[in-house]
N, C-alpha and C positions, 0 to 999 in steps of 0.2 A: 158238626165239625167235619169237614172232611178228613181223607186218609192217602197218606203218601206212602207208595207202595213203593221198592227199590231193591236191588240188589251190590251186596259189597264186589267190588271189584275183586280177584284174585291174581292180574298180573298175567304174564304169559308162560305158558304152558310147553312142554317139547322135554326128549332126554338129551342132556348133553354129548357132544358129538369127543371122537378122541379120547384122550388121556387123561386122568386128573392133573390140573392147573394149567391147561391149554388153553390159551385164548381161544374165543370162539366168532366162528362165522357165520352168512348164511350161503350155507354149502345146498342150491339149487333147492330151497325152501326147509330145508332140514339143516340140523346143528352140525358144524365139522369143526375137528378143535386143528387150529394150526402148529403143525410138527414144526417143535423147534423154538417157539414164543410160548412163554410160561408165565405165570404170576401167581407171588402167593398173596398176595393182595395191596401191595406196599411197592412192591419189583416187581417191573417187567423187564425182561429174560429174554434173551433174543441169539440163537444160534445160529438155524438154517430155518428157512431161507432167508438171505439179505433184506435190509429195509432198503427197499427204494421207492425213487419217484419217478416219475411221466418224464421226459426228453423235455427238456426247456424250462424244467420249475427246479427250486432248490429245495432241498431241504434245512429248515430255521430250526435250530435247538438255545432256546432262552431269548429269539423274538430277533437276533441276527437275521442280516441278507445279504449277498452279495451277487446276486444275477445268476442267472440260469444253470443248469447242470451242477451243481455244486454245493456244500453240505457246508452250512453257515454255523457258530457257535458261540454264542457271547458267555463268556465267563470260562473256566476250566474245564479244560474236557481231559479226562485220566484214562490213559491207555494202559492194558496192563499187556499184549498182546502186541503183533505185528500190524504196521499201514501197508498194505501189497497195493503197489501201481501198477495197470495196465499199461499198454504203451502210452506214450504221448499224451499220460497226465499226469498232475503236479500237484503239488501242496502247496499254495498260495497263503501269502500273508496279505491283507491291503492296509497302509497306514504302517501302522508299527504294531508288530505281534512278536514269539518267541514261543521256542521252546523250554521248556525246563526240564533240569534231569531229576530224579530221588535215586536213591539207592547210592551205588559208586557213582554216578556222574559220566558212565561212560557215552559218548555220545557217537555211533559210528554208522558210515553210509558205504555200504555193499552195492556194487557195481560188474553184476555177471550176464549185461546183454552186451551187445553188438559193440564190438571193441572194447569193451569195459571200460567205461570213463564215467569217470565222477565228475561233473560242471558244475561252478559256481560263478553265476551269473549275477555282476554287481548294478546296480542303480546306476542314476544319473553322472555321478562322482566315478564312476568305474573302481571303487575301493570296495573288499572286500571286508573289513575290519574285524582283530581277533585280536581280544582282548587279553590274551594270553599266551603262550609260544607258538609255535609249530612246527611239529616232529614229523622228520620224515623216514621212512626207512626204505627208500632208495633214494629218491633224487626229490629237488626241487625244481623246475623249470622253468624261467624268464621268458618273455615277450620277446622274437624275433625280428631284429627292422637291420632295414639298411641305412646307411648314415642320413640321405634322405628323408626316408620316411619315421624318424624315428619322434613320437608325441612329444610335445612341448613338455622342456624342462621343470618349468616353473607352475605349469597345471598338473603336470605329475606330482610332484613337492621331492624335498628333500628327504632322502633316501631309498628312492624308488629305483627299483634293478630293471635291467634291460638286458638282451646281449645283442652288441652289432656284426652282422656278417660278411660288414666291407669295408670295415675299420682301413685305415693304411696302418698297412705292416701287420696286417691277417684280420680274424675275428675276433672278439673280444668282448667280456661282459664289461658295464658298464654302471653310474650310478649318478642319481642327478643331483645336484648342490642347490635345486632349486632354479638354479642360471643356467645351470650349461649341464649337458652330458658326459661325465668324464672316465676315462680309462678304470680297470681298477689298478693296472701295475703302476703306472705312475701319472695318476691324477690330470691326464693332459686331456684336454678337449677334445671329444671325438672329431675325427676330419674326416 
């Protein structure tokens, strides 16, 4: 009878590199645990340094995509912590998405670059819609036109403010019926 001769494998060998619960790499053929990424074997942990990807790819969390540069996520994503944007980028919804609040429900947008402005940029509709007041604690401020230029009544809709700034008989905010654009002191048709 012959004889089959073998040995058991043991798996790969090395001291682990870093901290206890560091992920690990291969740090130029030796182990290095990465500062910052942890796991106790369930969680991973991620502090410093940032998850990123290559210039032109996204990153997908639960199999979302939305084209290049950009961090895709299908299903809920729980922030407990701040979103800091760099310049000249955004937080995109495509389709129909939402935030939701817990805790008190406060929901607030801080605005300390370059002239400090908060923009809310509406879709095709040009409506912003809020489903609930809006409190101001200085001012509110209406769309500037001159009797010319002022958008169509009836694709504005009813109740939509304006103020014109060559009204006859001075400037004047204004409100649309739907029809026509009219005064607010006495309802008369802008001219």
């Amino acid at each position: 009878m012959p004889r089959i001769f073998g040995s058991a494998s043991t798996g790969g060998g090395g001291t682990p590199g870093g901290s206890a619960t560091q992920v690990q790499y291969n740090n130029a053929g030796a182990f290095g645990g990465v500062t910052g990424a942890t796991t106790n074997g369930t969680f991973l942990t991620l502090t410093t340094p940032v998850l990123g990807v290559a210039t032109g790819t996204s990153l997908a969390l639960g199999g979302a995509t939305i084209g290049s540069n950009a961090l895709a996520v299908t299903g809920t994503a729980n922030i407990s912590g701040n979103i800091n944007l760099g310049a000249a980028n955004w937080i995109a919804s495509f389709g129909r998405g939402g935030i939701q609040l817990a805790g008190d429900g406060v929901f607030e947008i801080f605005s300390t670059g370059y002239a400090s402005n908060v923009r809310i940029t509406a879709g095709a509709s040009n409506l912003a819609t809020f489903n609930g007041g809006v409190a101001a604690t200085t001012f509110l401020k209406s769309g500037s036109y001159t009797v010319a230029t002022v958008p169509s009544a009836s694709s504005s809709g009813a109740g939509a403010h304006i103020y014109v700034s060559d009204e006859t008989g001075g400037e004047t905010p204004a409100f649309s019926d739907a029809t026509n654009w009219r005064r607010y002191a006495d309802r008369a048709i802008i001219s």
